[in-house]
N, C-alpha and C positions, 0 to 999 in steps of 0.2 A: 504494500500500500504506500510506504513511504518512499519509494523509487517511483509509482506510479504520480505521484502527486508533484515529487520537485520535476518531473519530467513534463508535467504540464503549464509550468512556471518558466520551463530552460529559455534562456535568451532576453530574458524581463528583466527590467533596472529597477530593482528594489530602492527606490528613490524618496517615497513621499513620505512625512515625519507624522506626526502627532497633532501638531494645529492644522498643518494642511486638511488631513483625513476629517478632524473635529469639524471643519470650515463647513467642508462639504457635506459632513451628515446633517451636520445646522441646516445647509440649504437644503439639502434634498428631506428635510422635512417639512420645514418652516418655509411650506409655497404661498402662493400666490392667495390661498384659501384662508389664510389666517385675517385676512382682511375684509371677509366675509363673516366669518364663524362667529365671531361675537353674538349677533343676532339671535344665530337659527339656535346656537347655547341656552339663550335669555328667552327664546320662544319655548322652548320644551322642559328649563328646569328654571326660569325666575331668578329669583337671588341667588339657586342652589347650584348654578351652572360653574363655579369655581373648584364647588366641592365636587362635582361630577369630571371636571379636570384631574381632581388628586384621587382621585377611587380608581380613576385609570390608568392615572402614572403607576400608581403600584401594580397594577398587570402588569404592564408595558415595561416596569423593572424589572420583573422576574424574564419577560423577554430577553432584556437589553442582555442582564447575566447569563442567558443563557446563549446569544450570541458575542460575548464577548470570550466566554469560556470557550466555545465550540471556534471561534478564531484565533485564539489564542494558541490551538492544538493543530486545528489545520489552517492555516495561513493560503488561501492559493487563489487561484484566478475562481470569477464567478461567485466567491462568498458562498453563501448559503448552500448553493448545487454542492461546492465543495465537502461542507461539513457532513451532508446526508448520503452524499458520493461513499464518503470514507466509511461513515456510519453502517448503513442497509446495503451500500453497494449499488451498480450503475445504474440500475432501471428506477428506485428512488429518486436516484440525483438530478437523473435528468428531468423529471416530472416537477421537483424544488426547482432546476432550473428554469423547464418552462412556465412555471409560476411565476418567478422572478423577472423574465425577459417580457413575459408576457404584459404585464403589471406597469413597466416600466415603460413600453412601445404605446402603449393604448394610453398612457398616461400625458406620456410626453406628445403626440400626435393630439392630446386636448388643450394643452395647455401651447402648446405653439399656435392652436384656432384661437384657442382665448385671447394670446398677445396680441395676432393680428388683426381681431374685431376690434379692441380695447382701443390699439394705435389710431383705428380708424375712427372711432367714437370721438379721438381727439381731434383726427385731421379728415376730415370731410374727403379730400379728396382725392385720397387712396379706399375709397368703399367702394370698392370693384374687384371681381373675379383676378383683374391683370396684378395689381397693385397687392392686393392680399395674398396672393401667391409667391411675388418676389418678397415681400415678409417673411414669412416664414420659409423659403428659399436659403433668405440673407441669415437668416438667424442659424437656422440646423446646421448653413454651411459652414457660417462663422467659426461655432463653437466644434464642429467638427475639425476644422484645418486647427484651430488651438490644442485640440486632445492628441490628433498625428504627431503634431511639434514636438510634443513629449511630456510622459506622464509628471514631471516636477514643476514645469511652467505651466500646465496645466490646472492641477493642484494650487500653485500660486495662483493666479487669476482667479481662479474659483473661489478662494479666498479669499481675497482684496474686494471682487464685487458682492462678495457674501456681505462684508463687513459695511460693504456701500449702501445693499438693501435694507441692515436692521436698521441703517442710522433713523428713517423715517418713523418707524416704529419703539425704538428708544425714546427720540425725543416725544411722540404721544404716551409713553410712562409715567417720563420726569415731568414732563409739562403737564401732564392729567394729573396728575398726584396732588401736584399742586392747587388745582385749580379746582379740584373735587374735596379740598381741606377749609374751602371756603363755603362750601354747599352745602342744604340742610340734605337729609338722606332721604332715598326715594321708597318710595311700596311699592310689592310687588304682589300678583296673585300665586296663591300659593302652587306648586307643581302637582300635578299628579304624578302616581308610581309610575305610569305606562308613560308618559313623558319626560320620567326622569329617566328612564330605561332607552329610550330614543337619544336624551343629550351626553347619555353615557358611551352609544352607538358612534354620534359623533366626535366626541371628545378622544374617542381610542383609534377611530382612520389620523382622526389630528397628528396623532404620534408618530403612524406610522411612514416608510420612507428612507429610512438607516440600511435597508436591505443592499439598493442599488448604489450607493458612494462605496460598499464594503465588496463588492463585486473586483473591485481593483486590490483586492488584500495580495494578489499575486505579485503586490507593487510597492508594495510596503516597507518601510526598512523594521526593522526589527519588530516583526509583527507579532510574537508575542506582549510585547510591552507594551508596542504602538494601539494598535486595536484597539483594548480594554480601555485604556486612558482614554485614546479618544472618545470611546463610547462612552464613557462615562461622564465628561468634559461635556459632549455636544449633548446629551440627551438630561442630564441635570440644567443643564441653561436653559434648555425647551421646555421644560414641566416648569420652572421660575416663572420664564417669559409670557407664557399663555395666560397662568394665573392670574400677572398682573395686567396682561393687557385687556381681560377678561372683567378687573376688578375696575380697570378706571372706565373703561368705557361703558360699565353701568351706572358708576360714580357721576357720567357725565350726561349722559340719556336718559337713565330712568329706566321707566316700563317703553318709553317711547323706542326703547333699540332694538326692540323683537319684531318692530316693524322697518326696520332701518333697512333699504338695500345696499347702502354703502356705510355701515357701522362705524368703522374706525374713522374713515375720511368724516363722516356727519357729525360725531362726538367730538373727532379735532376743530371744527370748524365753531363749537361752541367755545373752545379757546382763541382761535383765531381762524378767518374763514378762508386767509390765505394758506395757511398751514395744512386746512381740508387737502385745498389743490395738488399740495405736495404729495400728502399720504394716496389721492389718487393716480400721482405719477409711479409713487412706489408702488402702489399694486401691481402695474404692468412689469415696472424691471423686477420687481420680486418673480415673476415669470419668467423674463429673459433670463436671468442668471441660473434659477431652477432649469432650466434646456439645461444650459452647460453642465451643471450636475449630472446629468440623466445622461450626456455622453460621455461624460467620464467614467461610469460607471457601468452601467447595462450593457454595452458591447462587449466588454469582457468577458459575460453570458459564453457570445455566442463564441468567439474564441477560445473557450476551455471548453465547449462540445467539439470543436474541430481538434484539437488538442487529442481529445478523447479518443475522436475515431467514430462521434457520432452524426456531427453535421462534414460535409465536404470539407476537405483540408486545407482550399485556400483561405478560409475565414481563420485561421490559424497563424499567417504569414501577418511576420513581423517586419516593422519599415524597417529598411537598412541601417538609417544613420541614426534617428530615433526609439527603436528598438520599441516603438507602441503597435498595436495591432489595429493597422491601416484599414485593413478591408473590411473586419467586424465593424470599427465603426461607422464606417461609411456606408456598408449594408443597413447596418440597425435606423442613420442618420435619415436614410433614402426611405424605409420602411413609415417613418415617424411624419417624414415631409409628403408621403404620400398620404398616410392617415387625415393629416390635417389640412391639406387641399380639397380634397377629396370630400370629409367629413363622414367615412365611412367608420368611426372610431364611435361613433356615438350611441348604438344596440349594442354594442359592446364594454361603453365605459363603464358599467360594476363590478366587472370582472377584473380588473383593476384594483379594485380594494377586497372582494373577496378572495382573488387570487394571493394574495398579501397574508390574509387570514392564514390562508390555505399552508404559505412554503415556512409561516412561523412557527405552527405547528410541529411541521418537519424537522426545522430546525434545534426549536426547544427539546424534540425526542433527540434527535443527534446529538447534540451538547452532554447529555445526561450517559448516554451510553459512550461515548466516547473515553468521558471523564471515568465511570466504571471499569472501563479497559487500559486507563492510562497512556491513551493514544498521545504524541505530543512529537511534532516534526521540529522547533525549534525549540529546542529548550525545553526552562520551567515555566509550563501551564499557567496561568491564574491559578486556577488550585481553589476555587470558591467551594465552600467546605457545606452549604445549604445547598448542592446544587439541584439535588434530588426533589425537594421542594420548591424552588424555583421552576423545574421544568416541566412539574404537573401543575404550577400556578398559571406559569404562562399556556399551558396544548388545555386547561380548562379555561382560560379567556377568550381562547381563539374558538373552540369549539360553542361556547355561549353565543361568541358576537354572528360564527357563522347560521347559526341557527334563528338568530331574531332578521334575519334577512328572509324577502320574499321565495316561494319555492321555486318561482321561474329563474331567477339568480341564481339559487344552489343548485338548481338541472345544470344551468351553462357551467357552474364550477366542474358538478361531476362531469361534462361533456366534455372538458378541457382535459381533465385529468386522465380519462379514459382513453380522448385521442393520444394525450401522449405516450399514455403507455403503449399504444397500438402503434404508435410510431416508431414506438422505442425498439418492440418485437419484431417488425417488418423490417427494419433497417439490420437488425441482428443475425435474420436470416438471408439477407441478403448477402451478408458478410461471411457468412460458414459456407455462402455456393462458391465464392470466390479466393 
């Protein structure tokens, strides 16, 4: 197994450190959505939507331990695929991985349609088929020709405009805090069970996301240590930051934010109505910058199946001079820019988040069994001494949240799941003719 695994790594510049990897899990959680969620929180739990933030962090932590554990042991391209690869073996892994590629393609082909309506909502006259097309064109290709160049500048950029998106979102903290220390307090009606049970629903996609930046662990410098820290780093700031953006923007609304379509930018605008406009420019580059997360990471997917022996071997070729895997990402780029021209992503966008559900599971059981086996390719492990408990905290959160979804949802999950297993075995036999 441990020949198998650095052999799917060979020729990768273990390059990216610790705030880099933190940067990008910040982004690739903390989208575009956060800018919305306040509302639909305050519509389904009232004042109680904060405390339905921390009831979820604690699933979400037993998660986070269980993928920093199960990274910390196998370190390798793909993330997740990797850990249930080692775990169960191929036919699992690739099912985690098509969870994860899948999740990530449908995700990002929505959020590039998002950018380019948003831009147009701003500028009149690019609202046309031509115009909306070279958007999201320029963006996928953008951030693709940045991920080629190579995985450490990559990483850097990702970072620098990570830092550029929270700024928007910081200052509505510091400045709400403020400004809601002067205000008498609002009432709220009180929640029902079945709608605190809905804001619980949302508050744990909120989280989710850490899957696809961890796809690059084949990239990692010392990904025992790297890993864990960052996860810990990036997904502690995110359970902080929701809470309070969560608490001021009630602080500043009232009951009136469950009807807010634009939450944060509405709430800021009662500080100042310039400051609105800002938080609405950041809504959109909190999406641009989310893209570049999402190629940093997901095409890795599909290059540790090439790797493997399960997808065609040229998605497995590495640039010459930059040693990143060119052609994964430029498939996965082309996949996401057709999604979103197209608009064909859209029957399809909850499989996106139940898929998500889906490879946590996987992973949480891999984490737990690995650690029983003492599996560990670099080093010493994390070594989390609750892990057992952790990994049936987090495969029963995932299994509750899968189940409060519609059944036409959970048919498309098992349909996914099925095919790939059906993919997995066809392509297997095709391998033993030859």
């Amino acid at each position: 197994m441990a020949a198998q695994e650095v052999a799917r790594d060979r020729g990768l510049i273990r390059a990216v450190g610790t705030w880099g990897l933190a940067f990008s899990i910040v982004n690739g959680v903390v989208g575009a959505g956060i800018f919305s969620l306040p509302s639909a929180m305050t519509a389904a739990a009232g004042d109680k939507a904060a405390l339905a933030y921390v009831l979820c962090a604690i699933a979400m932590a037993a998660v986070v331990i269980c993928f920093a554990e199960a990274a910390s042991r196998i370190p390798t391209s793909g993330g997740a695929y990797g850990y249930v690869d080692a775990a169960f073996g191929p036919l699992w892994g690739f099912v985690t991985g098509v969870l994860t590629w899948l999740a990530s393609v449908l995700a990002c082909g929505g959020i590039a349609a998002a950018l380019a309506d948003g831009i147009a909502a701003f500028v009149p006259a690019v609202d046309n088929i031509a115009a909306r097309t070279l958007i999201i064109l320029s963006v996928i290709g953008g951030f693709s020709w940045i991920n080629i160049k190579g995985v450490d500048p990559a990483a850097r950029a990702i970072g620098v405009m990570t830092a550029i998106k929270l700024i928007p979102l910081l200052l509505f903290v510091i400045l709400g805090a403020f400004a809601i220390a002067e205000m008498p307090a609002h009432d709220y009606a009180p929640a029902t069970g079945e709608n605190f049970g809905k804001a619980l629903i949302l508050a744990l996609f909120a989280f989710c996301g850490m899957e696809t930046p961890l796809a690059v662990s084949g990239e990692v410098a010392e990904p025992q240590k790297t890993i864990p820290r960052a996860l810990f780093i990036s997904m502690g700031f995110v359970v902080v930051f929701y809470v309070a953006i969560q608490f001021v923007a009630q602080g500043l609304l009232g009951p009136k934010l469950a009807g807010s379509a634009t939450p944060i930018a509405d709430a800021m605008a009662v500080v100042s109505p310039t400051l609105g406009f800002v938080i609405l420019i950041g809504a959109s580059f909190s999406r641009l910058v989310w893209i570049g997360s999402d190629l940093f990471g997901a095409p890795r997917v599909l290059f540790a199946f090439a790797r493997d022996g399960t997808l065609p071997g040229f998605l497995g070729a590495l640039h010459p001079t930059a040693a990143t895997p060119h052609v994964a990402i430029l498939i996965h780029a082309a996949i996401a820019a057709a999604l979103a021209i197209t608009g064909t992503f859209e029957p399809l966008a909850i499989l996106s988040t139940l898929a998500t559900a889906g490879l946590y599971f996987l992973a949480c059981a891999a984490a737990w069994k690995l650690t029983r086996e003492g599996v560990a390719l670099f080093g010493k492990p994390l070594g989390f001494r609750g892990m057992g408990a952790a990994a049936i905290l987090g495969m029963a959160s995932m299994i509750v949240l899968t189940a409060l979804a519609e059944w036409a949802e959970i048919a498309g999950l098992i349909i996914v799941v099925m095919g790939s297993v059906a993919f997995y075995w066809a392509q297997a036999k095709v391998k033993q003719r030859h």
